[in-house]
C-alpha positions in Angstrom: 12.3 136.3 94.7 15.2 134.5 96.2 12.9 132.9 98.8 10.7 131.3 96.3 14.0 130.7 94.2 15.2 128.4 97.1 12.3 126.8 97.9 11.6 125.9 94.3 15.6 124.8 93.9 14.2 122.6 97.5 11.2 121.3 95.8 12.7 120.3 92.3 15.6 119.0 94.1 13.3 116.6 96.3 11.2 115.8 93.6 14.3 114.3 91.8 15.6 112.7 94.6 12.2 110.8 95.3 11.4 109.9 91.7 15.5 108.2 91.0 14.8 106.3 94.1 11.9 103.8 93.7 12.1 100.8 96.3 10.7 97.5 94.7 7.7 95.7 96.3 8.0 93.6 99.4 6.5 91.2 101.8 6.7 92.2 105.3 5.8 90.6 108.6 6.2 91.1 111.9 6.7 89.0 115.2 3.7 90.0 117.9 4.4 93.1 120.1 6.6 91.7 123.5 8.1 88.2 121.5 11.6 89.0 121.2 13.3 85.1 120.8 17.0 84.8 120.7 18.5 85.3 117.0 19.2 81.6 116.4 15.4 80.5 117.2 14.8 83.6 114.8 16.9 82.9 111.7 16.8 79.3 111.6 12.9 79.8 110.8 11.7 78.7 114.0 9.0 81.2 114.4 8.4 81.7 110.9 4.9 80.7 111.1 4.5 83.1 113.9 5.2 85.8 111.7 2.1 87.6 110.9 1.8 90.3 107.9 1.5 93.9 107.7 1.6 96.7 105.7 4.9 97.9 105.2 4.1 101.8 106.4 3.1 99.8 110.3 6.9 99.4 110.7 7.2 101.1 114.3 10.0 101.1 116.8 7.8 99.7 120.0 7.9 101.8 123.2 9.8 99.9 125.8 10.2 96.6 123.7 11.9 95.1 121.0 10.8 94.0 117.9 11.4 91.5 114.8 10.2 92.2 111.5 10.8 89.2 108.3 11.5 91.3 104.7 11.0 89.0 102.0 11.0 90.3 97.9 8.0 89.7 95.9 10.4 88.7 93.1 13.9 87.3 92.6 16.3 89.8 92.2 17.9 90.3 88.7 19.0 93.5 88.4 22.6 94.6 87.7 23.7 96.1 90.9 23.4 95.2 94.1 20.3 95.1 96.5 20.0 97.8 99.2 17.8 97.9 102.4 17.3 101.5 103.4 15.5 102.2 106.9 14.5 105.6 107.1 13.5 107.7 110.2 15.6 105.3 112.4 17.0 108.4 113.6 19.3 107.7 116.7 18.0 103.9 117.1 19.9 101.1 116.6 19.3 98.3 114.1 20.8 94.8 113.6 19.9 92.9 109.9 20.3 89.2 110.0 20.5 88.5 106.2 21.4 85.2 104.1 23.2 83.1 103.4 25.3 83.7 106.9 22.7 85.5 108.5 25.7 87.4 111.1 24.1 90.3 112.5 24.6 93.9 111.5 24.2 96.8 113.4 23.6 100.5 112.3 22.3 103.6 114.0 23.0 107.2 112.9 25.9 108.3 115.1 28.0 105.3 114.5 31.9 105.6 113.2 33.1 103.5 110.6 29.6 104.0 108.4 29.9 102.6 104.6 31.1 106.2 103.0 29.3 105.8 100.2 26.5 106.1 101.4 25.0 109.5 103.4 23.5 109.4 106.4 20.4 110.3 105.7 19.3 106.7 106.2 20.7 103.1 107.5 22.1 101.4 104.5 22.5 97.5 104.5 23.9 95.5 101.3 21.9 92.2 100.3 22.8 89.4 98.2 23.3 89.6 94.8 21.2 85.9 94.3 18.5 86.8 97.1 15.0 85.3 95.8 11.6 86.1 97.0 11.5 83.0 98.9 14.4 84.0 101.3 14.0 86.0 104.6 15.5 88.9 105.4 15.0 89.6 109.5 15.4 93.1 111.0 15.6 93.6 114.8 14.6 97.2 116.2 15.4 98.0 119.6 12.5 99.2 122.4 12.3 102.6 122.1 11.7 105.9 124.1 8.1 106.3 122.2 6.1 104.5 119.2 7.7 106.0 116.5 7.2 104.7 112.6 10.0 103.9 110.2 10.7 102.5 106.7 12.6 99.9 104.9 12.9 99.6 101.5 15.0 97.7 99.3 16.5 99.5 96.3 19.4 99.1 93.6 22.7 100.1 94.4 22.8 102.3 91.2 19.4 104.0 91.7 19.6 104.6 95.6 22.9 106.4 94.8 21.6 108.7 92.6 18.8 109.5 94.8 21.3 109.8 97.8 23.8 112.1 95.9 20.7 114.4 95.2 19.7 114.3 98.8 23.6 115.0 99.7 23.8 118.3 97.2 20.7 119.4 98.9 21.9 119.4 102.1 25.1 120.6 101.8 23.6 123.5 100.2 21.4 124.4 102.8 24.7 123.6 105.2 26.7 126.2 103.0 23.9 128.9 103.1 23.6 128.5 107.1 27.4 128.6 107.9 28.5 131.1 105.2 25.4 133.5 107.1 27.3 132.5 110.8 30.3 133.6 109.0 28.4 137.5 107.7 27.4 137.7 111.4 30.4 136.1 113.1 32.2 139.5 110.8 29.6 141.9 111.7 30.0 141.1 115.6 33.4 141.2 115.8 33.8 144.3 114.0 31.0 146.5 115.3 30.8 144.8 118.9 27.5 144.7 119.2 25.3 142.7 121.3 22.6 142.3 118.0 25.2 140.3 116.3 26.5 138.4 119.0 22.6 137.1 119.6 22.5 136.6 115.8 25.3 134.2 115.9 24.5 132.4 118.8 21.2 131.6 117.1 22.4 130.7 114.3 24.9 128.3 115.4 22.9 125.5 116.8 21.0 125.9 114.2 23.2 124.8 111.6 24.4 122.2 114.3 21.2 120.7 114.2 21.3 120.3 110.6 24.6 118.6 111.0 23.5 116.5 113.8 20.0 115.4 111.9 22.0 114.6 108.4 24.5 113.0 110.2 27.2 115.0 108.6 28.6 116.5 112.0 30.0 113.0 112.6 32.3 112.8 109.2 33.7 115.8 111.0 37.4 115.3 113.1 36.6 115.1 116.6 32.6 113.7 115.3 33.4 110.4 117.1 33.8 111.8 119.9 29.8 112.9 119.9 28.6 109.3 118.9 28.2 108.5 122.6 25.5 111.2 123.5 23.3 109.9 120.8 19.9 111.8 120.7 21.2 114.3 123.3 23.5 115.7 121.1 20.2 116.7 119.0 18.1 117.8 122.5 21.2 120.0 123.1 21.7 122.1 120.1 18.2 122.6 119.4 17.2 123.6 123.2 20.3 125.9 123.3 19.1 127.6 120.2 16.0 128.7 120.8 16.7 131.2 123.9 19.3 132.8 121.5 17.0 133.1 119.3 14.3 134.5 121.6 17.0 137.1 122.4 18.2 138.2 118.9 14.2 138.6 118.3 13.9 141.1 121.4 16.6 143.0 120.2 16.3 143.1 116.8 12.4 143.9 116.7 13.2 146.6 119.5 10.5 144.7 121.5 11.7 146.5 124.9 11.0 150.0 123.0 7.7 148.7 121.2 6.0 145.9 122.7 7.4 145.9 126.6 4.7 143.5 127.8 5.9 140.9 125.1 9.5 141.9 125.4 9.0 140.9 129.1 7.2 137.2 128.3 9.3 136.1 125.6 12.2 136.9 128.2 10.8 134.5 130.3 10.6 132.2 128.1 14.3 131.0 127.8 14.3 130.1 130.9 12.8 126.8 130.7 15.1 126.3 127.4 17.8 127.1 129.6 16.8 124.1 131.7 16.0 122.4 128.9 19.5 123.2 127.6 21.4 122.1 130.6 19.1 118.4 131.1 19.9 117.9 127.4 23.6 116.9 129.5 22.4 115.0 131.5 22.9 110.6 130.9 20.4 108.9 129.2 20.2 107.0 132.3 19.0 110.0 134.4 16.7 110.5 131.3 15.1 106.9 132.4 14.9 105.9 128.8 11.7 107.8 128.2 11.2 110.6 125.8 10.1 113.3 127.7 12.9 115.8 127.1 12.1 115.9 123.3 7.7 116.2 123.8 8.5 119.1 126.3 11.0 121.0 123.8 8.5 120.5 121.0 5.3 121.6 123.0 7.5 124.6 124.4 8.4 125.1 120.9 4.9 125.3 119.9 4.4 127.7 122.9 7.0 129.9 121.6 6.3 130.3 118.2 2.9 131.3 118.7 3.8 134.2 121.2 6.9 135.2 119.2 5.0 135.5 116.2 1.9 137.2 117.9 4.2 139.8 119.0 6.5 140.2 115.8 3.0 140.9 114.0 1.7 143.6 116.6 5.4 145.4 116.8 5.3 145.1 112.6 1.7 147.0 112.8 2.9 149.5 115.2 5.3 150.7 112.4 8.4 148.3 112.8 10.8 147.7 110.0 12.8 145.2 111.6 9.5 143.3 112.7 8.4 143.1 109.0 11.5 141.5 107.9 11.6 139.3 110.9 8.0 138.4 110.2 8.9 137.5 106.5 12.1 135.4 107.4 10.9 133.4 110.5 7.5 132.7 109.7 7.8 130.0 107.0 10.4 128.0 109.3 8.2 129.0 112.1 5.7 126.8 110.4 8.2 124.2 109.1 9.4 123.5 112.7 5.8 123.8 114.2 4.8 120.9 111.6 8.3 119.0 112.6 7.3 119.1 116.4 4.1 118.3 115.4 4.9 115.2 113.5 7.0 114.4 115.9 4.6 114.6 118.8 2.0 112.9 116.6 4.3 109.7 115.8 3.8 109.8 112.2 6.1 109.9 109.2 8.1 112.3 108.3 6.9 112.8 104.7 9.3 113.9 101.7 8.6 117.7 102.1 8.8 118.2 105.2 12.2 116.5 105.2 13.5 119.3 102.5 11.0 121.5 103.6 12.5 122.7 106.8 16.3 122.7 105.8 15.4 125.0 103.1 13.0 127.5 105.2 15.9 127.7 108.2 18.3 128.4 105.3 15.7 130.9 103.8 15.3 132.7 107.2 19.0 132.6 107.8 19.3 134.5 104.3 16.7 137.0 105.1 17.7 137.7 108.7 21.6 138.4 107.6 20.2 140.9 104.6 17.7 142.6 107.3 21.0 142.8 109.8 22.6 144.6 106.7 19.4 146.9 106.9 19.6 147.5 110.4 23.5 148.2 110.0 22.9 151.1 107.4 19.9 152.4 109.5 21.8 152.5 112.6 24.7 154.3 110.8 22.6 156.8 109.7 21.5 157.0 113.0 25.0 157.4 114.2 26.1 159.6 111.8 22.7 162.1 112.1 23.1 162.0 115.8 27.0 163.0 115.3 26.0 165.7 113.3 23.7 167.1 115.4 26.3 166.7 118.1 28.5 168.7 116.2 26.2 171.3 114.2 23.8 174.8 115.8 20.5 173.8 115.4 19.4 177.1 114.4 22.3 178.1 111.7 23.4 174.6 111.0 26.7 175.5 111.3 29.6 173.6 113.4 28.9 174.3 117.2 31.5 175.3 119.7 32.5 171.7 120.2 33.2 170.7 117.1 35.1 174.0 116.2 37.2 173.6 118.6 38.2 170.2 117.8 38.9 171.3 114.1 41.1 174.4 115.8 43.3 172.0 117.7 44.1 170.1 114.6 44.6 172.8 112.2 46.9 173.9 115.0 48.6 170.7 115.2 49.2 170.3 111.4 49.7 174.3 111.1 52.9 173.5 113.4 54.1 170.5 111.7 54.0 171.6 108.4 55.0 175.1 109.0 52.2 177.4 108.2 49.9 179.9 108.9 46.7 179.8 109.9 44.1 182.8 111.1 40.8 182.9 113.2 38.9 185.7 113.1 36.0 186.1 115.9 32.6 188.0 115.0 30.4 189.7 117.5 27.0 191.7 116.0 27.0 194.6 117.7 24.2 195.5 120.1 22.1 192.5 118.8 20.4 192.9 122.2 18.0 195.5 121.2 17.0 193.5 118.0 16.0 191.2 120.3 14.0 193.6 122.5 12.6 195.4 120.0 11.4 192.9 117.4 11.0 189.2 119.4 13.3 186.5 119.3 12.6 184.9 116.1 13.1 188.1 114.4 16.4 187.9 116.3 17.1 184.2 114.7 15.9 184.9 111.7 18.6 187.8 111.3 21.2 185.3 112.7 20.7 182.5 109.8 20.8 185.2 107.3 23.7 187.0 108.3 25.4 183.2 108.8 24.9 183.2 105.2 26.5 186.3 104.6 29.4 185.7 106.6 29.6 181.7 104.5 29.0 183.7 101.2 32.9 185.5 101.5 34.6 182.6 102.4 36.8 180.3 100.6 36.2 176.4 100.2 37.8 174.8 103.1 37.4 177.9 105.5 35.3 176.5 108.7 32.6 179.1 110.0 30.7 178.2 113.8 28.9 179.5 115.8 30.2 180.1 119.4 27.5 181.2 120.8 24.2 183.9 121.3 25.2 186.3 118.2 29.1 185.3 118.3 30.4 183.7 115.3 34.4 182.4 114.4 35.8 181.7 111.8 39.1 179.8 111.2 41.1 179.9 107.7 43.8 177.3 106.9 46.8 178.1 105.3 46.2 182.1 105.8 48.6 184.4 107.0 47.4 187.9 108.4 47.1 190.3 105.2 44.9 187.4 103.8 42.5 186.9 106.9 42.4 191.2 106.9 40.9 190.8 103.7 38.8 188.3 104.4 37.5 190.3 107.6 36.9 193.4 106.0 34.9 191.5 102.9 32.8 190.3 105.7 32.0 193.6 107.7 31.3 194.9 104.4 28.9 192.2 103.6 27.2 192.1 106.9 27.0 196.2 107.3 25.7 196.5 103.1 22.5 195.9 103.1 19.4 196.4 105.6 18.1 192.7 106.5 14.7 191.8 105.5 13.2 189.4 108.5 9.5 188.2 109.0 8.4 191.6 107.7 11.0 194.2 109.4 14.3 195.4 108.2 17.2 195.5 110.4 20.4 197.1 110.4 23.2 195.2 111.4 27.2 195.4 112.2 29.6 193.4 113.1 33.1 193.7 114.8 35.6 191.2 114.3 39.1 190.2 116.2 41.8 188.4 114.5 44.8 186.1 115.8 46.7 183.4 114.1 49.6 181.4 114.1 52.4 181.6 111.7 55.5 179.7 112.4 55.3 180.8 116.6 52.4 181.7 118.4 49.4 180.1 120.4 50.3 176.9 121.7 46.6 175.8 121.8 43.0 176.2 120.6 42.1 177.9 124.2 44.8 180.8 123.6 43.6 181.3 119.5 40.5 182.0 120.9 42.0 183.9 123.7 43.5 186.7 121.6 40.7 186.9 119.4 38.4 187.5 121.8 40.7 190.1 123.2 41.0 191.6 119.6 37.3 191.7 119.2 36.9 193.4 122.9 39.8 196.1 121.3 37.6 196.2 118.6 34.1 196.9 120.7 36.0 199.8 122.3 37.1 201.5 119.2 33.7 202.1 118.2 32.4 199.0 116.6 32.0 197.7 113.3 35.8 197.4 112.8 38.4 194.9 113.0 41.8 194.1 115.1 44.3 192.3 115.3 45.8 190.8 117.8 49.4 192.8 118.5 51.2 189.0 118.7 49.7 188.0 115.0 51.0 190.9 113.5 54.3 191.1 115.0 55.0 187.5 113.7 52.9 188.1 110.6 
């Protein structure tokens, strides 16, 4: 529901944008491919009649050449507010207007300081004349380029192109909220459970929701933004090369591809290394670049690449009965698609049409979303995990009772509080006597059968709060808090009696059990540690064995400070 939620909110939001925003019509030619006169010849109307027309979608930067292009109204201008020419899809190129009545040249690219704040940056903004006719020329100069790549420009009221922008603006700083307030979940979730997951999960998502800034131009309102105007595109090549092998990375891990899908595990691990390169180039001067474009139609084919084999194996580890591949699969495949399209259209030279423009913020934002609930999934799974693998740790597997380890963790803590608060405490040690032949005579899981149910018996005479273990074979301890001797007597003798009452009933026999029990304790003096508690219980329980069985003893030091 949210997914469709946001990319509804996406859709309505674009829709409004688009409809508040309609350019008026416009005449617009364009000099011949490799004529680039000086600006004077230009505006003075020199080459006027050299101008030739064209529709206004076959406005393209020119690969390796400049261009002019003459913009000229199909009507005087009477509205209100001022005229606006809007190029879109300029991206990182630079371009100079040469407008009446002085016709002084203007220059605007994406990255540039000192930018009109009123305006976003989704697009170059130039202000016209309030008087310009239909007859007057308007002439636009774009720079050669890397690659043939299209643009627009429109001319539209001040009044209306601000609404539209403002729309565009909320968008986008909604998206930009969603991304960084998930980098903040995971940035938390790293730092406090320190693991490796989360630390992928960040890195991912951070150039990520740098390229958003870097693409809307926002990054460069920032403090310290100026000081990125000089890399231009690279800044963009950077961020979006260095997040992909983090994101290759949190997909391994996540998806448990080592565990499920080793062959793929092992591919997509090779491939971030060529993003790493990538990466790394993305540093390099334009100048070593050679003023081509082969950086970005090597990111976006890898891209392609990537996609294809990350999805292929999210969908085989999903059908081999991953969770964590199913909500993978549901969160990165729409911006899988978004992007593919994107590189696509970008490899293709086209435009960049309205949905796709508010498509793909909205899907990375989507996936973002999705990812940082599925994290929250994986958190709770692997803390049941944790917690089941503690408690086995710490629990018999055939009584379920607290093993040796954990009992005598529990002693040295009662001991320790026992001490500092000044109490007593007792521990009385349980051997079944001569469980051996029960054993001989009726199998093993006769024998474990009787130990389970006289575990019970022993649990049913305790109090709440009283810990029962097993120590081992068919010897069982238990320690009582806050019990002096004459209280842990009772208690031993309640549990002889219970074990000796009643013939056991296992797998079809009856067996007749005992028990002898030794006690020791603490009470003010005493042990100094859980070793020693034990220590004299066991020797009570031996005194106990050679008295004939089936009774109890205590320790001589327990009673004497009892």
């Amino acid at each position: 529901m949210a997914a469709f939620a946001l990319l509804a909110f996406a859709q309505r939001g674009a829709a409004r944008v688009h409809a508040e925003s309609g350019p008026v019509s416009l005449h617009v030619s364009a000099l011949p491919e490799g004529v680039d006169p000086a600006a004077a010849a230009v505006t003075s109307g020199t080459f006027d009649a050299a101008f030739k027309p064209i529709k206004s979608d076959d406005l393209v930067f020119v690969k390796s050449v400049a261009r002019w292009y003459r913009l000229q109204l199909q009507a005087d201008w009477h509205e209100r507010s001022l005229p606006l020419l809007v190029i879109q899809n300029a991206r990182f190129q630079p371009v100079t207007l040469y407008a009446a009545p002085e016709f002084q040249p203007i220059s605007q690219y994406l990255a540039q300081s000192g930018r009109d704040p009123r305006f976003s940056r989704r697009a170059l903004v130039f202000e016209l004349s309030r008087n310009l006719g239909a007859a007057q020329s308007t002439y636009l100069r774009v720079p050669a380029s890397t690659k043939r790549t299209p643009f627009t420009a429109e001319v539209y009221s001040e009044e209306s192109y601000q609404a539209a922008d403002i729309g565009w603006a909320r968008l986008m700083t909604f998206f930009e909220a969603v991304q960084f307030t998930m980098i903040l979940v995971g940035l938390t979730l790293w730092v406090a459970l320190r693991e490796k997951l989360y630390g992928f999960f960040v890195g991912y998502l951070v150039p990520q929701f740098l390229y958003l800034m870097v693409s809307n131009g926002d990054i460069y309102l920032l403090p310290g933004g100026q000081w990125l105007e000089p890399w231009g595109i690279r800044a963009l090549w950077f961020v979006a090369a260095l997040s992909t092998p983090f994101a290759l990375s949190f997909l391994i891990e996540f998806c448990q591809m080592r565990r499920i899908v080793p062959h793929f595990a092992r591919v997509l691990s090779w491939l971030r290394m060529p993003w790493a390169v990538l990466t790394l180039t993305a540093l390099l001067p334009m100048s070593v670049h050679n003023g081509n474009s082969l950086q970005a139609d090597i990111g976006n084919m890898l891209y392609l690449i990537c996609g294809a084999v990350a999805i292929l194996a999210v969908v085989v580890a999903w059908r081999r009965g991953s969770v964590a591949a199913g909500i993978f699969l549901l969160a990165w495949s729409p911006q899988s698609v978004f992007t593919a399209l994107r590189a696509g259209q970008l490899l293709l030279r086209v435009p960049l049409p309205t949905w796709l423009e508010f498509g793909l913020p909205a899907v990375m934002s989507l996936s973002s979303l999705v990812l940082t609930l599925g994290l929250g999934v994986s958190t709770l799974q692997m803390r049941r995990e944790r917690d089941h693998a503690r408690d086995e740790a710490q629990h018999d597997a055939l009584t379920g009772l607290h093993n040796r380890r954990a009992l005598m963790v529990r002693i040295a803590e009662a001991l320790t509080a026992a001490r500092q608060a000044r109490q007593s405490l007792s521990l009385i040690f349980l051997d079944l006597d001569h469980f051996k032949i029960v054993n001989d005579l009726h199998g093993h899981l006769i024998g474990d059968a009787c130990l389970r149910i006289v575990a019970e018996r022993i649990q049913s005479e305790l109090r709440p709060g009283d810990i029962l273990a097993r120590w081992g074979g068919e010897e069982f301890v238990v320690l009582l808090l806050h019990t002096g001797r004459d209280e842990a007597e009772t208690i031993g003798e309640r549990i002889r009696c219970r074990v000796d009452s009643n013939t056991i009933q296992a797998g079809g026999e009856s067996v007749k059990l005992t028990v002898s029990l030794g006690i020791s304790g603490f009470a003010g003096a005493g042990p100094e540690s859980p070793e020693q508690l034990i220590e004299q219980a066991d020797a009570a329980l031996y005194r106990a064995k050679s008295d004939g069985r089936n009774c109890l003893v205590v320790h001589p030091t327990f009673a004497a400070t009892a």
